[in-house]
N, C-alpha and C positions, 0 to 999 in steps of 0.2 A: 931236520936233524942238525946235529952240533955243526958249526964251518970243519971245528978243528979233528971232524972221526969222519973216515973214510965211511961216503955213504954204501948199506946193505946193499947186497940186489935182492930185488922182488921176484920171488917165487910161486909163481901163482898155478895155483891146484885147480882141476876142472873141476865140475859138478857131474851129476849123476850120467849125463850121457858121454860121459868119456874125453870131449873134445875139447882141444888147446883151446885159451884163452885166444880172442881173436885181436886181430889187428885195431878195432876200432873200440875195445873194448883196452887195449893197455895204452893207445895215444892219451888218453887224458894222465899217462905217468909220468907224460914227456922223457927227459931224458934219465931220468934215473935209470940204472942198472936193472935190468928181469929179463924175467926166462919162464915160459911154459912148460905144461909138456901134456902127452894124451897119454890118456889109462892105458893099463892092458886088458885085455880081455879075457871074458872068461872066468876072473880072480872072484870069489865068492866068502874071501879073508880078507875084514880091513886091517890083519896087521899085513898081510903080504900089500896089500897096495903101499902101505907107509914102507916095508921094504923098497918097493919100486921110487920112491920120492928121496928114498934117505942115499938110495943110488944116486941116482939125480943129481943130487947137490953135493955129490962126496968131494967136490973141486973146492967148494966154495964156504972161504973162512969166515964169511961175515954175510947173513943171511936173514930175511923176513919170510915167514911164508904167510899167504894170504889161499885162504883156501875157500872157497864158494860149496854151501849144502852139500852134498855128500864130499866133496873135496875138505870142506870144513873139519870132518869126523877122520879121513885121513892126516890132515896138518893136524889136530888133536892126539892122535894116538902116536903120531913120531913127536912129537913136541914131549910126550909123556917118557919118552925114551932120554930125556934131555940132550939131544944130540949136539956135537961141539959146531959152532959158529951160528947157533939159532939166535936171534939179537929180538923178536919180538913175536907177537902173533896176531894175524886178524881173522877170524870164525865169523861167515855171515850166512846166518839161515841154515844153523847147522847143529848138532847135539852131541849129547857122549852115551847118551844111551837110545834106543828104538823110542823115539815119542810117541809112537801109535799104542794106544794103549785099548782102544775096543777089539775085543776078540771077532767077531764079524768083517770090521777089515782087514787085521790080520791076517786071516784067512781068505779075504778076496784080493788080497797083495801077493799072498804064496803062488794064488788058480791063475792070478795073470800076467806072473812070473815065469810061469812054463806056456804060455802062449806062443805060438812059432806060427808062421807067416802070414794071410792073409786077417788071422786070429788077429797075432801079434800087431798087426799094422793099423787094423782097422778098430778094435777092442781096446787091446793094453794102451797105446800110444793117447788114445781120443781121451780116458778116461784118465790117464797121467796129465794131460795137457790141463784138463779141466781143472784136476787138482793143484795145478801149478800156477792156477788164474789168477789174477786179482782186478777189483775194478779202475785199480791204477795203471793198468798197466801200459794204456792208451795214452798217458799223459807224460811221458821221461822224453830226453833227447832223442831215443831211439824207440817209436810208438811199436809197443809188442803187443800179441795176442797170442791164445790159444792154438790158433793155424803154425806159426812160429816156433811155437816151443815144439808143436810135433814131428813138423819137418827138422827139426833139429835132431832128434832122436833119428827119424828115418835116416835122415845123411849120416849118422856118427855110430849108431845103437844096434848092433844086431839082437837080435830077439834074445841069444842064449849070454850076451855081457848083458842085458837089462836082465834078466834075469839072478842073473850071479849076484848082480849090485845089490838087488833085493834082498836077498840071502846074506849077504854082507851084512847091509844096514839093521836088518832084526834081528842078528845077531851080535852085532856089537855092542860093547858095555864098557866105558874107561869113570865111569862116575865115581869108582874110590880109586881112579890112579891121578884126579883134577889136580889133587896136592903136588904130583911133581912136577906139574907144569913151572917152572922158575921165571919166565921171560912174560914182559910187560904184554895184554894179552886184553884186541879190543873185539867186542862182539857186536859186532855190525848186524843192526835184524830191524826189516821192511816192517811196516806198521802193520799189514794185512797177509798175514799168510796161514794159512787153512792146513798146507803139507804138514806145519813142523807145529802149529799152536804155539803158546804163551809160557808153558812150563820149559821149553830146552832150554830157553839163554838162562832162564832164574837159577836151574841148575846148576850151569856152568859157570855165572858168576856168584854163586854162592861158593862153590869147590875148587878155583881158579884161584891163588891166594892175590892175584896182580891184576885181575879185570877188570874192566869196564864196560860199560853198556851205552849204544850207540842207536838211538831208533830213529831212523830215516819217515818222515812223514808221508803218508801219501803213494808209498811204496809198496810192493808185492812181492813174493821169493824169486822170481825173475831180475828183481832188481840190478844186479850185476848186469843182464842185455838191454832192461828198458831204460836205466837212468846211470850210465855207465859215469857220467861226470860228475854227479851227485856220489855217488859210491867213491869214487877216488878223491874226491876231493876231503872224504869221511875218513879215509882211510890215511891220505896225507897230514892230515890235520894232528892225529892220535899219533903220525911216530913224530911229527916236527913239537909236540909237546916235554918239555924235561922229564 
């Protein structure tokens, strides 16, 4: 960023299992300014979550949000609100419309959506993990797997917010509101990711009038936890540019 403009803070949006950005995950910001925060629950409206975000930051005159896969599709829809002190945007592993476009899993996203407890645990969680895999994912500063990502949901996810989020996600659609994104706007997306496919960033920077497109090599949609220095340093890079 310029010397002579008071640097943004970093607002960083969680992903689908609800939970703050972690400690080992915002040190490579060093000191710049940020602030987390965790979903609420339950919320089955991504504009009520972007309610909840645009709370959040109602302090703060001068602002980046950086938002991770389902946190991505909430910084997209308040950013679409053009809210005062938003200064740029980074969407990684993230879309503006449902990228699942087969009717088959449509419908096995709905049945294990409503999954509750040992269902939920043993089923939904195993079968999310898997889809959130990549062969990369072994290989970032912080070696991830599929065990990982599901104890992540168990620690953070009750059955009925993974649920909601789900409902969320297939229901939301901002692809003719891209135009009013105003603010410089980078899309961060892992080489290998299977959740979100190939069409969502194309979308977004087609309909974003200020995009750009960032593909991290060798990466997965986990990439925020497995290659947390890589990710920032991507993300450093795009706002310290003019």
């Amino acid at each position: 960023m310029s010397a002579t403009r008071r640097t943004p803070t970093l607002v960083f949006i969680p992903c689908f299992s609800g939970a703050p950005w972690s400690a080992e995950q915002l040190a490579p910001y060093g000191e710049a300014p940020k602030r987390t925060l965790r979903l609420p629950e339950g919320i089955d409206d991504m504009e009520r979550y972007a309610d909840h975000v645009e709370n959040a930051v109602a302090d703060l005159d001068d602002y980046v949000l950086v938002g991770d896969s389902f946190g991505a599709v909430i910084a997209l829809a308040l950013a679409t609100r053009r809210p005062r002190g938003l200064r740029a945007l980074v969407l990684s592993g993230g879309f503006a419309a449902d990228p699942v476009d087969s009717k088959p899993w449509k419908a096995l996203m709905r049945a294990i959506g409503k999954a509750r407890g040992p269902l939920y645990r043993q089923l939904t969680l195993r079968a999310h993990a898997h889809r959130l895999a990549s062969p990369f994912d072994g290989e970032g500063q912080v070696p991830w797997n599929e065990a990982r990502s599901r104890e992540l949901f168990l620690v953070n996810t009750p059955a009925a917010s993974f649920g909601a989020r789900v409902r969320a996600a297939m229901t939301a659609d901002y692809v003719d509101a891209l135009g009013r994104v105003e603010v410089p706007t980078l899309l961060l997306t892992p080489s290998h990711d299977v959740l979100i496919g190939e069409n969502a960033s194309k979308v977004m920077l087609a309909g974003i009038p200020d995009a750009r497109e960032v593909v991290l090599p060798r990466t997965g949609h986990m990439f925020r936890f497995s290659h947390p220095v890589t990710y920032a340093a991507a993300v450093e890079n795009f706002l310290a540019a003019p």
